[in-house]
C-alpha positions as a Markdown table, in Angstrom:
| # | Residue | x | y | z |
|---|---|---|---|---|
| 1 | Unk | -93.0 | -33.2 | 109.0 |
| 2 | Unk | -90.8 | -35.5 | 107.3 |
| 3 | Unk | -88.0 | -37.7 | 108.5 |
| 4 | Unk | -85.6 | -38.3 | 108.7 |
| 5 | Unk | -84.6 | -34.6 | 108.9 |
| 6 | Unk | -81.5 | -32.3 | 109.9 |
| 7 | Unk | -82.9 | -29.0 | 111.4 |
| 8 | Unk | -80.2 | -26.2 | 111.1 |
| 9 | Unk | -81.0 | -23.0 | 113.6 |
| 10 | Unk | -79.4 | -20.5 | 111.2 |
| 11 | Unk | -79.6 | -17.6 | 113.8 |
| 12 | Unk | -77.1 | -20.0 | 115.9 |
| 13 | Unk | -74.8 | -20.7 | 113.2 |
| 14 | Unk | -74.9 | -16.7 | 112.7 |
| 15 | Unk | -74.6 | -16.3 | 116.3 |
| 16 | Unk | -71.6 | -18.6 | 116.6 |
| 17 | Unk | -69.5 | -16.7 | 113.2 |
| 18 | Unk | -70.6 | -13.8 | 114.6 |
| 19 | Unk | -68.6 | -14.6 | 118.0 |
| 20 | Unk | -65.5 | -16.2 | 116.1 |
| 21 | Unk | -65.3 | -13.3 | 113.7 |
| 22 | Unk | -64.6 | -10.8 | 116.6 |
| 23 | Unk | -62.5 | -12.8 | 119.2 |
| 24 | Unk | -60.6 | -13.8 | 116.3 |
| 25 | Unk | -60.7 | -10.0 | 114.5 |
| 26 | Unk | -59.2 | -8.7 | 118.4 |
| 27 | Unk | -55.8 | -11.0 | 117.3 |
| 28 | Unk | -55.6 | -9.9 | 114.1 |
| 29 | Unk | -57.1 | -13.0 | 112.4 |
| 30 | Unk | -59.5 | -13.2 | 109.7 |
| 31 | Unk | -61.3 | -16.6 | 109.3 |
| 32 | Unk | -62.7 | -18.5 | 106.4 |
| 33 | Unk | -65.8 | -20.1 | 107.1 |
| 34 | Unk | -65.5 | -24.2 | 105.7 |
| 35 | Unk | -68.8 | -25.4 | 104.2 |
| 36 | Unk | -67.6 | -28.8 | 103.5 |
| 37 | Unk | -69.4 | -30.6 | 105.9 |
| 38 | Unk | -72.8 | -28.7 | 104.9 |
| 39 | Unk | -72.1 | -29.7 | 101.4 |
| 40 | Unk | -71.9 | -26.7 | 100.1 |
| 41 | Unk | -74.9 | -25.5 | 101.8 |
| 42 | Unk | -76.4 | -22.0 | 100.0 |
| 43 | Unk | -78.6 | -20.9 | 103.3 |
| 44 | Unk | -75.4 | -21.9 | 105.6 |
| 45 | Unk | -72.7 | -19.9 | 103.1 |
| 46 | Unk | -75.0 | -16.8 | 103.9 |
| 47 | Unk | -75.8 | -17.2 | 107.0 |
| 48 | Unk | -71.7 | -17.8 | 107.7 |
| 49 | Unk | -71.4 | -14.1 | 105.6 |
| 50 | Unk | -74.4 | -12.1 | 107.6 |
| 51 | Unk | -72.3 | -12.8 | 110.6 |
| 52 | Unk | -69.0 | -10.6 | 109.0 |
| 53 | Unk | -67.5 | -13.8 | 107.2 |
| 54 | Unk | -65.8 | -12.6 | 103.8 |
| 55 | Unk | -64.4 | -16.1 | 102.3 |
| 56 | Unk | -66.1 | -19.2 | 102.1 |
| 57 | Unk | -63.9 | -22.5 | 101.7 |
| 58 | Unk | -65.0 | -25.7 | 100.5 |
| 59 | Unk | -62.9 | -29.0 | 100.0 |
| 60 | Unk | -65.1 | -29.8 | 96.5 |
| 61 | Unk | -65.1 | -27.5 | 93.4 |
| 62 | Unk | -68.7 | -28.3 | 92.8 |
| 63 | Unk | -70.1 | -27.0 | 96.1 |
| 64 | Unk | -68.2 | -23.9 | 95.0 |
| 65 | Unk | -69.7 | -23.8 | 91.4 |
| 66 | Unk | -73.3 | -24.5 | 93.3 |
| 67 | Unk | -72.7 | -21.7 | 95.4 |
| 68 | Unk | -71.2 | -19.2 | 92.9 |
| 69 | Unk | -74.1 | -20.4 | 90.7 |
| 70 | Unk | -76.9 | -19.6 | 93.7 |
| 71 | Unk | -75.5 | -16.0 | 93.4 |
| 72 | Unk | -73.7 | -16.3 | 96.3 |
| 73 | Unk | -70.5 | -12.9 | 97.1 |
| 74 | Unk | -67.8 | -14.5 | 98.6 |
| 75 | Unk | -64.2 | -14.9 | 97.9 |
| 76 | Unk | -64.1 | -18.5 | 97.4 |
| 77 | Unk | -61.6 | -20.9 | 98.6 |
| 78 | Unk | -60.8 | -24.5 | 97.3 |
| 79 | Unk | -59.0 | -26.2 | 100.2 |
| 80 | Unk | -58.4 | -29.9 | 99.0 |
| 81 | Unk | -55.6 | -30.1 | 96.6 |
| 82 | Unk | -57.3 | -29.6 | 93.2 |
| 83 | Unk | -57.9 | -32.9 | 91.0 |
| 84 | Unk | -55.5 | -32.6 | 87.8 |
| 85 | Unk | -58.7 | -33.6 | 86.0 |
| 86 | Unk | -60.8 | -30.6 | 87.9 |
| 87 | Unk | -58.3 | -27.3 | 87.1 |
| 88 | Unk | -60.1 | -25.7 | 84.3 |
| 89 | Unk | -63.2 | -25.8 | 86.7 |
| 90 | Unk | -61.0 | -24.9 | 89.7 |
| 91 | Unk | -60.3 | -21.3 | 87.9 |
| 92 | Unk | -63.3 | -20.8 | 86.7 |
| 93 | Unk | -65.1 | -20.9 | 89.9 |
| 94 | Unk | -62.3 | -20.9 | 93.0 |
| 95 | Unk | -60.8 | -17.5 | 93.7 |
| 96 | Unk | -58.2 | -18.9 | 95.8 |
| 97 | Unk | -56.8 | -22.7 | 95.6 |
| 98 | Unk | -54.2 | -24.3 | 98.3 |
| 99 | Unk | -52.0 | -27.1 | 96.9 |
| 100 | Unk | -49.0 | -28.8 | 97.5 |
| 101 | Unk | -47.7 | -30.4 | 94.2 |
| 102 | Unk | -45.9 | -28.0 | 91.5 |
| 103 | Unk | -47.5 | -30.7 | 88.8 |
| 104 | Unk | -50.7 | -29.5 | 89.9 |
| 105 | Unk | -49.8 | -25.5 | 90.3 |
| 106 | Unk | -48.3 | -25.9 | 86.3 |
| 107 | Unk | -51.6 | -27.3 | 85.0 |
| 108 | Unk | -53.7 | -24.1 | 87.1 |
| 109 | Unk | -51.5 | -22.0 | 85.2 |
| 110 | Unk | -52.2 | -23.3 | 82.0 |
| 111 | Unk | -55.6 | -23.6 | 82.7 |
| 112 | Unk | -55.4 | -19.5 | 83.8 |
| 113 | Unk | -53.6 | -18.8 | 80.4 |
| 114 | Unk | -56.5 | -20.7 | 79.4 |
| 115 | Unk | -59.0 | -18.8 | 80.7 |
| 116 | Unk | -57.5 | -15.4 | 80.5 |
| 117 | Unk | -57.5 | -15.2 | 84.3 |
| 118 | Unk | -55.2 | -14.5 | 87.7 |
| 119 | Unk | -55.5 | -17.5 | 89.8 |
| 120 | Unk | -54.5 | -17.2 | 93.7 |
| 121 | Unk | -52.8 | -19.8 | 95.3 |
| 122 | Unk | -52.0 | -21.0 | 99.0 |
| 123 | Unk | -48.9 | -23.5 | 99.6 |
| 124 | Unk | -49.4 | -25.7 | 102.3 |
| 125 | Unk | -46.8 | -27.0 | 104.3 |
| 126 | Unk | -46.4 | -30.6 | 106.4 |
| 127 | Unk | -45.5 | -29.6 | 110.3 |
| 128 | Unk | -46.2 | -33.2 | 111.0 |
| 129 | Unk | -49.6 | -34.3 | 111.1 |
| 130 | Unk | -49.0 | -36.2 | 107.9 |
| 131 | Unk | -51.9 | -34.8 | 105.8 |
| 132 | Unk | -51.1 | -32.8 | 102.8 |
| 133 | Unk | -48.6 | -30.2 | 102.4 |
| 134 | Unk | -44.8 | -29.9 | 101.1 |
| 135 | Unk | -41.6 | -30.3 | 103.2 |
| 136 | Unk | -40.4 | -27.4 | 104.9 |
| 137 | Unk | -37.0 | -27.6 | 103.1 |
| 138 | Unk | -38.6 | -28.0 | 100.2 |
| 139 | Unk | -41.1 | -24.6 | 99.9 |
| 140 | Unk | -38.6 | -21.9 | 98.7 |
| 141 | Unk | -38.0 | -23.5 | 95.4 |
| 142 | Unk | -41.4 | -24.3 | 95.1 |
| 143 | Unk | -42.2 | -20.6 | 95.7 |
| 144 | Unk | -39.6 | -20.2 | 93.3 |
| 145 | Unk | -40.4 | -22.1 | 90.7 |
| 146 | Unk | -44.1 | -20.5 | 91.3 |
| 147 | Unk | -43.2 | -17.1 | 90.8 |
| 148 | Unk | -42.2 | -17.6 | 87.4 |
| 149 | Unk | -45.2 | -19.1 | 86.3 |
| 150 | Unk | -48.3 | -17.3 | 84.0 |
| 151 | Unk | -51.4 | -16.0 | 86.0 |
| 152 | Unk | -50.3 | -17.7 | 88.7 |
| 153 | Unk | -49.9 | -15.7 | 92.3 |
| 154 | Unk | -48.8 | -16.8 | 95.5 |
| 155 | Unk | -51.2 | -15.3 | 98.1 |
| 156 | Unk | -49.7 | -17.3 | 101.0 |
| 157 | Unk | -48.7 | -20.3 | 103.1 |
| 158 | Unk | -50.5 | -22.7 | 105.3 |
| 159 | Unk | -50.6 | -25.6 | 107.6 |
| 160 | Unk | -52.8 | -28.3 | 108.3 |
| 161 | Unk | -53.2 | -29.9 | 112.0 |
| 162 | Unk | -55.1 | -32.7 | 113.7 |
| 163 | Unk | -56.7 | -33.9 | 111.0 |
| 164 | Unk | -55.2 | -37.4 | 110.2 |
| 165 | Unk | -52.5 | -37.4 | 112.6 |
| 166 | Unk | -53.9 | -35.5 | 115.5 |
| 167 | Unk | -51.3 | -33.4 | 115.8 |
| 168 | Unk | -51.7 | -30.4 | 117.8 |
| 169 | Unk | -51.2 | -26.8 | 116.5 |
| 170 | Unk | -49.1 | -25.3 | 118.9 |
| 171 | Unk | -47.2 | -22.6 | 119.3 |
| 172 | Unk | -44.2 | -24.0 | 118.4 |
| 173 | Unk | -45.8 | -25.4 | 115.1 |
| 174 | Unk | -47.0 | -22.0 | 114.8 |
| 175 | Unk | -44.1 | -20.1 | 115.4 |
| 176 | Unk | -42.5 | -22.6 | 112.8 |
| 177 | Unk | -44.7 | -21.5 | 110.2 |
| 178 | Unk | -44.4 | -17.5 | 111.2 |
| 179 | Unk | -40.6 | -18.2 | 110.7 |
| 180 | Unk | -41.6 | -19.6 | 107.1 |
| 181 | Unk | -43.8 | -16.5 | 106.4 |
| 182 | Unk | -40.5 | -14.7 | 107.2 |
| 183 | Unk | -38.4 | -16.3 | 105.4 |
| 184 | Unk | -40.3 | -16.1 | 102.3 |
| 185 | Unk | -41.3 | -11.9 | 102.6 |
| 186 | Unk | -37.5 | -11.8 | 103.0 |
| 187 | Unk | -35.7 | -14.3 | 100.4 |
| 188 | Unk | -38.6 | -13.3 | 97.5 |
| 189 | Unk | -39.8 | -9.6 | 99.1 |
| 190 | Unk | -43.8 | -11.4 | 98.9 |
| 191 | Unk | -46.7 | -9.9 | 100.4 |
| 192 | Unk | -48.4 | -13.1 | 101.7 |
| 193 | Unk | -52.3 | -11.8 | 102.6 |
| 194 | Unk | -52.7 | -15.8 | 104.3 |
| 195 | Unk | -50.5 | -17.5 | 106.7 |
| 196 | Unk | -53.0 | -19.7 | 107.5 |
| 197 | Unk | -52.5 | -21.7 | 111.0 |
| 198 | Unk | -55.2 | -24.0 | 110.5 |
| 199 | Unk | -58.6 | -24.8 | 111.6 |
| 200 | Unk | -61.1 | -25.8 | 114.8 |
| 201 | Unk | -58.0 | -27.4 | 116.6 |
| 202 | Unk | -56.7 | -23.8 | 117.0 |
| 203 | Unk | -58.6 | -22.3 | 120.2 |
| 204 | Unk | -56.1 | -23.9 | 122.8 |
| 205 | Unk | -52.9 | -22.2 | 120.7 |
| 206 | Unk | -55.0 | -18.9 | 120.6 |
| 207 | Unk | -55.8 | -19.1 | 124.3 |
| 208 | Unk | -52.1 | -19.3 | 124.8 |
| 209 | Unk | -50.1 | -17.0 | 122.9 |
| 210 | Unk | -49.9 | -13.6 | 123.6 |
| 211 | Unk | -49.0 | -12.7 | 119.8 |
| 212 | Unk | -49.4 | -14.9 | 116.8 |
| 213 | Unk | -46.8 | -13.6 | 114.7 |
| 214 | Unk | -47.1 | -14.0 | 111.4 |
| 215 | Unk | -50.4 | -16.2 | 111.3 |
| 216 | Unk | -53.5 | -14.3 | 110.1 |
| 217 | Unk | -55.8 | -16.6 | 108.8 |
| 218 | Unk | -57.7 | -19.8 | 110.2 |
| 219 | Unk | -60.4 | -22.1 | 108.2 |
| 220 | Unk | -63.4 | -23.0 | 110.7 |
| 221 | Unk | -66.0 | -25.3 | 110.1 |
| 222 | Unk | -66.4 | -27.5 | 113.1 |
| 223 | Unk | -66.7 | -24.7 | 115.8 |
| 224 | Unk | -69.4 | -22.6 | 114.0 |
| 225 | Unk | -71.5 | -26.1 | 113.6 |
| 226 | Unk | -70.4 | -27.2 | 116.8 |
| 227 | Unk | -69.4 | -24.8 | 119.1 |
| 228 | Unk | -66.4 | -26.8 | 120.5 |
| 229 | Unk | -62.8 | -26.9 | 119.7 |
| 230 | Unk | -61.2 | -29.9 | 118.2 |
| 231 | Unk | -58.6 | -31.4 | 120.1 |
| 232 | Unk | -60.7 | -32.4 | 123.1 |
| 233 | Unk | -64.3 | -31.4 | 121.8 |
| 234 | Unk | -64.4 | -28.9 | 124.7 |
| 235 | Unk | -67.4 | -26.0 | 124.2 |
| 236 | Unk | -66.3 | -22.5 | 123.3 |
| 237 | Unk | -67.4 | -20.4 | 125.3 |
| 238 | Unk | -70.6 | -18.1 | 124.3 |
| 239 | Unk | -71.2 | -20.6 | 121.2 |
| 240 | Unk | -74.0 | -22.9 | 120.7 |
| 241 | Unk | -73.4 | -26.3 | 120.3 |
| 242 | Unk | -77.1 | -27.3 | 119.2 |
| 243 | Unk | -77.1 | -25.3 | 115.9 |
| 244 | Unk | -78.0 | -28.5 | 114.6 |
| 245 | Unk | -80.3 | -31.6 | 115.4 |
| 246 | Unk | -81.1 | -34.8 | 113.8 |
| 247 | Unk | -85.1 | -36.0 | 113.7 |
| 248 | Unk | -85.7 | -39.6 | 113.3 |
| 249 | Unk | -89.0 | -41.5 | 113.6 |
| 250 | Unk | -90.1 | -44.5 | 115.5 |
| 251 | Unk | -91.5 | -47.0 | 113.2 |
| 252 | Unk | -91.6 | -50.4 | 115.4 |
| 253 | Unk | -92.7 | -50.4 | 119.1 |
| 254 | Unk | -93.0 | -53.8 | 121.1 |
| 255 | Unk | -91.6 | -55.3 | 124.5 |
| 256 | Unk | -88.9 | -57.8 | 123.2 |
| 257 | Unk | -85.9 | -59.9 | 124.9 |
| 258 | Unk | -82.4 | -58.3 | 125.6 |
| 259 | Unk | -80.8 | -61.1 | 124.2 |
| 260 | Unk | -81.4 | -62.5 | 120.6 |
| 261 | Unk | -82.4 | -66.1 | 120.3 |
| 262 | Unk | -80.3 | -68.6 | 118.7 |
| 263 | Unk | -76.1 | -68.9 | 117.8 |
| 264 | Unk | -74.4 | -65.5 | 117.1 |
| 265 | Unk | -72.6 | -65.0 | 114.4 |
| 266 | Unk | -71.2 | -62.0 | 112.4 |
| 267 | Unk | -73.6 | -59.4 | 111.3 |
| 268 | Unk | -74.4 | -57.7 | 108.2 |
| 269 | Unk | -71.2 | -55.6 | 108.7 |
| 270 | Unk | -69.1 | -58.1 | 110.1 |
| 271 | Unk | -68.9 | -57.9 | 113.8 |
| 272 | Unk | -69.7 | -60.1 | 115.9 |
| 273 | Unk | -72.2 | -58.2 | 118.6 |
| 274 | Unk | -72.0 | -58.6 | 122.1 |
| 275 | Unk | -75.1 | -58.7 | 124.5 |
| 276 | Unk | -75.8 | -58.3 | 128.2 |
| 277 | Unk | -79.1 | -60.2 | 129.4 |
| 278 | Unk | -81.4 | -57.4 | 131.2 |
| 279 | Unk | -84.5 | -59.6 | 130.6 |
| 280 | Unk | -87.3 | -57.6 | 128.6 |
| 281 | Unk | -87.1 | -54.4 | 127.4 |
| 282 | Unk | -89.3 | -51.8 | 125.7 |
| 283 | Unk | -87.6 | -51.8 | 121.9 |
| 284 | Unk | -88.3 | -49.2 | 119.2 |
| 285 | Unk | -86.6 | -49.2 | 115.7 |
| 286 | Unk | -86.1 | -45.9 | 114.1 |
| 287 | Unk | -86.3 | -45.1 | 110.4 |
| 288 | Unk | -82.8 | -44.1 | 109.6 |
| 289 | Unk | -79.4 | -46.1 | 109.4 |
| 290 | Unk | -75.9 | -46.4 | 108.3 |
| 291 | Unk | -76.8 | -45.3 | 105.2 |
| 292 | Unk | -78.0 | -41.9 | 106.2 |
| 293 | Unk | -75.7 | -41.3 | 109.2 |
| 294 | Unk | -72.8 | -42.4 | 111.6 |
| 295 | Unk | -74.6 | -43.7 | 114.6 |
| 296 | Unk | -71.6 | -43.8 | 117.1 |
| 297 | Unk | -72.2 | -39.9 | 116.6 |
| 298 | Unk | -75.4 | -39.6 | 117.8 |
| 299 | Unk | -76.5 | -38.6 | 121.0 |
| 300 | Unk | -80.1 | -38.7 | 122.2 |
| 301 | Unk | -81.1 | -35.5 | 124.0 |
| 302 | Unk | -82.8 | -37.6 | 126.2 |
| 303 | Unk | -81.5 | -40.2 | 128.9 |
| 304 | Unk | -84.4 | -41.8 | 128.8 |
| 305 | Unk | -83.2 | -43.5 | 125.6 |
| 306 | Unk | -80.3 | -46.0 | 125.1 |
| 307 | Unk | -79.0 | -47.1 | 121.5 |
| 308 | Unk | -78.7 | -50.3 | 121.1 |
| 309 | Unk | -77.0 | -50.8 | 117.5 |
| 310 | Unk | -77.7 | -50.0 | 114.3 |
| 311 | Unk | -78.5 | -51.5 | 110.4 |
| 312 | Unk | -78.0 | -49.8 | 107.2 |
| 313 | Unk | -81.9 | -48.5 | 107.1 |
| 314 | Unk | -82.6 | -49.3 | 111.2 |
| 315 | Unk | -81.4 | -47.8 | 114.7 |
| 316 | Unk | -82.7 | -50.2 | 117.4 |
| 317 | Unk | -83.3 | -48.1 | 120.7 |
| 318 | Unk | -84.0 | -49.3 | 123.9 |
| 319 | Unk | -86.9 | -46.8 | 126.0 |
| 320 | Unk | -86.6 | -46.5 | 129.5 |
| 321 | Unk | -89.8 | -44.3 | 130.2 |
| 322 | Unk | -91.8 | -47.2 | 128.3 |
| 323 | Unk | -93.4 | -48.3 | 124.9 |
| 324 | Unk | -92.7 | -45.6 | 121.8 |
| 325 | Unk | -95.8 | -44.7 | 120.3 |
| 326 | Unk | -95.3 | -45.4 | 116.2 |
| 327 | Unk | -95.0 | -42.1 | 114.7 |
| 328 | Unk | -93.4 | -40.7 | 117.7 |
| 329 | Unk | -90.2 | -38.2 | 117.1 |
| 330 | Unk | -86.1 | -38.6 | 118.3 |
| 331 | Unk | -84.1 | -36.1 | 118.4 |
| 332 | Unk | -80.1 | -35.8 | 118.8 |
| 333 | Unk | -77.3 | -34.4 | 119.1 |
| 334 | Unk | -74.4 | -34.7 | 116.3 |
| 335 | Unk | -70.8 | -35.0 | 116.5 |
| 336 | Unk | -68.4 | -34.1 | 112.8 |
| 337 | Unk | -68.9 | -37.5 | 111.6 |
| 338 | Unk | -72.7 | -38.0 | 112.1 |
| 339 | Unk | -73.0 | -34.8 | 110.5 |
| 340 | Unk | -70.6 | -35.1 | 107.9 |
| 341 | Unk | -72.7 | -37.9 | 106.8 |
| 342 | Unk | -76.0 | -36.9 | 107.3 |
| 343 | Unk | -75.7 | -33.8 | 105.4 |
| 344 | Unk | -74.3 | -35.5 | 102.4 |
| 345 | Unk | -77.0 | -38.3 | 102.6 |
| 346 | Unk | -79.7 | -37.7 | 100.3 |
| 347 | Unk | -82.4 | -39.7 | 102.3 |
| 348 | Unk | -81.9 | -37.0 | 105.2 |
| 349 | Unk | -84.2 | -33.6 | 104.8 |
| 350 | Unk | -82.3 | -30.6 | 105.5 |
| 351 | Unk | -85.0 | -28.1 | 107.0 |
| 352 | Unk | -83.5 | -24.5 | 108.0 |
| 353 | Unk | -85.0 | -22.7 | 111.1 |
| 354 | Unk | -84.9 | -18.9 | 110.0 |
């Protein structure tokens, strides 16, 4: 088969939504399955809404439009601050938009007018982690200035947490935002359907409280790839956390020294590698690289192999069971980043296990 390849197990992914959809449903939650880092992946949308997932949410309008075009039922939801240059697109295919700049809300309105259409909107709120979202002070007149404008409706708040800054959603970042909710159904009498805590990083908060208030709504991508929570990348329990597995293929197989030969400089991305003499070693390149993947995310499933570093077409492995025979098959583990990047890599095969 050919490789380099990304093998999805769709009955774990299913599994894994399956499990979050309940334990999440016993709280009163609903959750939005994030396709982002699948790209917008049509066999991973449905297998996300087989396992009782109603919303998809996607960070690019035109995995939405892909996956609206595929035929795909699902109340989609664009959850990266639309482009100014992307709004007529953003109604015409995104159900539900979150956004943080009234500039931005006024042009989806126009656009709406436009297009003789209701568009939904989240506003999203900063509680520190320094991503997107408005200042707390600063979201009743933007909900007020909202209110008043054509086809535009507010269908609730949000929050975004230890994304850039780390930050961890807890329960007093959550109980900040359920005071928010409050406020708002109060001061402007709104129904908000989403008060939306935030994503993976969630479990430890949901462990915790005993009642989540106001929040009703988190966006998961990570833990239904994954199966881990994303403050400390500890497994949830009952998930898997091999849906997915990366394939690469040994293409160079010889004994060679530990240590390269001659002065070290800088390499071809600017560091200046470091190397530990261990005499001769059995040495295998594989045929994928930067370009395809980030190595520091990879994880052989075997100890028996050691990576040594990496090119943009090249991962140089070290075998400790002896020589690789050329043609022979890797496989490993992913963390976000590695498959963030090989799923939007066109050089990787995507190959879904049924």
């Amino acid at each position: 088969m050919t490789t380099p390849r990304l093998e999805v197990d769709l009955v774990k992914i299913r599994h894994n939504a399956r499990c979050l959809v309940e334990r999440l449903a016993s709280r009163g939650i609903k959750l939005t399955g994030v396709t982002k880092v699948a790209l917008g992946s049509c066999e991973i949308a449905r297998a996300m809404l087989t396992a009782g997932i109603r919303s998809i949410g996607d960070s690019r309008i035109e995995n939405i439009e892909k996956m609206r075009q595929a035929g795909i039922m699902a109340t989609f939801i664009l959850l990266r601050t639309p482009l100014m240059s992307q709004v007529d697109q953003v109604v015409a295919h995104a159900d539900i938009s979150f956004n943080s700049e009234l500039e931005v809300i006024e042009k989806l309105s126009e656009a709406a007018q436009k297009q003789d259409k209701s568009h939904r909107i989240v506003l999203m709120v900063e509680l520190g982690d320094l991503r997107e979202g408005m200042a707390p002070e600063d979201l009743a007149a933007t909900v007020r200035q909202c209110i008043d404008l054509p086809n535009i409706e507010i269908a609730g708040i949000g929050t975004n947490l230890a994304c850039f800054g780390g930050v961890k959603p807890d329960l007093q970042k959550m109980k900040q935002l359920s005071d928010l909710a409050q406020s708002l159904q109060q001061e402007f009498g709104l129904s908000l359907e989403f008060v939306s805590g935030g994503n993976s990083a969630n479990f430890d908060w949901l462990d915790r409280c005993s009642n989540p208030e106001k929040v009703n709504h988190l966006r998961l991508g990570e833990s239904i790839f994954l199966g881990c929570e994303t403050l400390q990348r500890h497994p949830i329990e009952g998930l898997y956390p091999d849906a997915l597995t990366l394939i690469a293929e040994v293409i160079e197989s010889k004994i060679k020294p530990s240590v390269p030969s001659g002065e070290i400089c800088q390499n071809a991305f600017g560091a200046k590698p470091v190397f530990h003499n261990r005499g001769a070693i059995h040495h295998a390149l594989l045929g994928i690289g930067r370009q395809d993947v980030l190595v520091s995310g990879l994880i052989p499933l075997t100890n028996e192999v050691l990576i040594l570093g990496s090119s943009s077409d090249h991962i140089i492995v070290e075998s400790r069971r002896g020589r690789l025979r050329i043609g022979e098959e890797l496989r490993f583990h992913l963390n976000y980043g590695a498959l963030l990047a090989a799923m939007t890599s066109p050089y990787v095969k995507k190959v879904f296990l049924q």
